[in-house]
N, C-alpha and C positions, 0 to 999 in steps of 0.2 A: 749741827752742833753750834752752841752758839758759846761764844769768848768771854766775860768781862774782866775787868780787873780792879779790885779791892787794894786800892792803897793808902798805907799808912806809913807816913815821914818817906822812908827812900825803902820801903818793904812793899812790892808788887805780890800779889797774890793773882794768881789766873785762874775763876769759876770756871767749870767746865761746865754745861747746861749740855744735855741731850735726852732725849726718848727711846735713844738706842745705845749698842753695845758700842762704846767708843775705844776701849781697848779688849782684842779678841788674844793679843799677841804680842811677843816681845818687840817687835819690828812697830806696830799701832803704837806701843809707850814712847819707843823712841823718837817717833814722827810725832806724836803731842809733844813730847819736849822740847823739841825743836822748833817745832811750831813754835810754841810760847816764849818761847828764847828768842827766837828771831824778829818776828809779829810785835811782840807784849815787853820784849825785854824782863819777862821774869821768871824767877828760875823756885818759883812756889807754883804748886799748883792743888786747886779743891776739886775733888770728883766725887761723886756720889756712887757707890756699891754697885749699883742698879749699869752703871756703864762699863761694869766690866763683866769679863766673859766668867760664869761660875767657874769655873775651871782656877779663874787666879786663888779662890779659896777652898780649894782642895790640894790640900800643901805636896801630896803625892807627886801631883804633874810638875812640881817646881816650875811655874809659869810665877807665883808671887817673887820666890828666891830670885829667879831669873829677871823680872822685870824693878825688882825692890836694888837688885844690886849694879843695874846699870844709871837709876837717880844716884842711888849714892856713890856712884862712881865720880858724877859727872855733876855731884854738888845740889843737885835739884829735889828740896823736900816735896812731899807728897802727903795731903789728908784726903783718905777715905770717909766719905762721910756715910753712916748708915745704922742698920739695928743689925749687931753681928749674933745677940743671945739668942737664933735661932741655928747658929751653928753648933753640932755637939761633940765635936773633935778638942781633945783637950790638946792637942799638938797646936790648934789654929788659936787656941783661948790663948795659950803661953806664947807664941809668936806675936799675938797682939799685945798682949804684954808686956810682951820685949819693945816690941816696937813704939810703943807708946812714952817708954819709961828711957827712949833714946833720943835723937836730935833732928830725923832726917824723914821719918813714915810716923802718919798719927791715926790710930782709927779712931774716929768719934760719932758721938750722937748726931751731932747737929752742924749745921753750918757754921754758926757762933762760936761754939768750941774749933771747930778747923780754923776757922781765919785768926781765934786768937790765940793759937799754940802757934800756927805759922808766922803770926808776925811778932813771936815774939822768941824766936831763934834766929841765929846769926843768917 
């Protein structure tokens, strides 16, 4: 896994770069965040769909609820980055929706849209 950090004025964003699943678990969110908290001092972070475990977008297993509600417990936005129009669950379209249209979880197209939704919330 590799770290960098995207900043703009006093707004740290931390890329997540990996080949593999980087979050399998709620216990893996926690340990990226903290990683990056500690490491990076930043409490944004970009990951791409592809590193997390299918399981976060099968809203069933409440792995997304469960891992979405301990960033915003603990203040830490989150952009997924990736192509979700191959999911056909209208519970995950409306949940992305929701999410999108709030302050704390963004799913987006691209890199470009993640870094500029994240650095442009508090």
């Amino acid at each position: 896994m590799n770290i960098t950090i995207d900043q703009q004025g006093s707004s740290k964003v931390a890329i997540i770069e990996s080949n593999d699943i980087v979050i399998n678990n709620v216990q893996d969110a926690l340990d990226l965040m903290a990683s990056v908290n500690y490491t990076d001092d930043a409490q944004k972070i970009l990951i791409n769909k592809a590193n997390l475990n299918e399981d976060f977008f099968e809203l069933k297993t409440r792995l997304a609820g469960d891992i979405l509600q301990k960033y915003v417990n603990y203040q830490v936005k989150l952009a997924i980055v990736g192509d979700f129009d191959g999911y056909n669950s209208k519970s995950l379209r409306d949940f992305i929706y929701e999410c999108n249209h709030g302050k704390h979880v963004f799913f987006l197209k691209n890199k470009d849209e993640a870094l500029q939704a994240l650095h442009n919330i508090g």
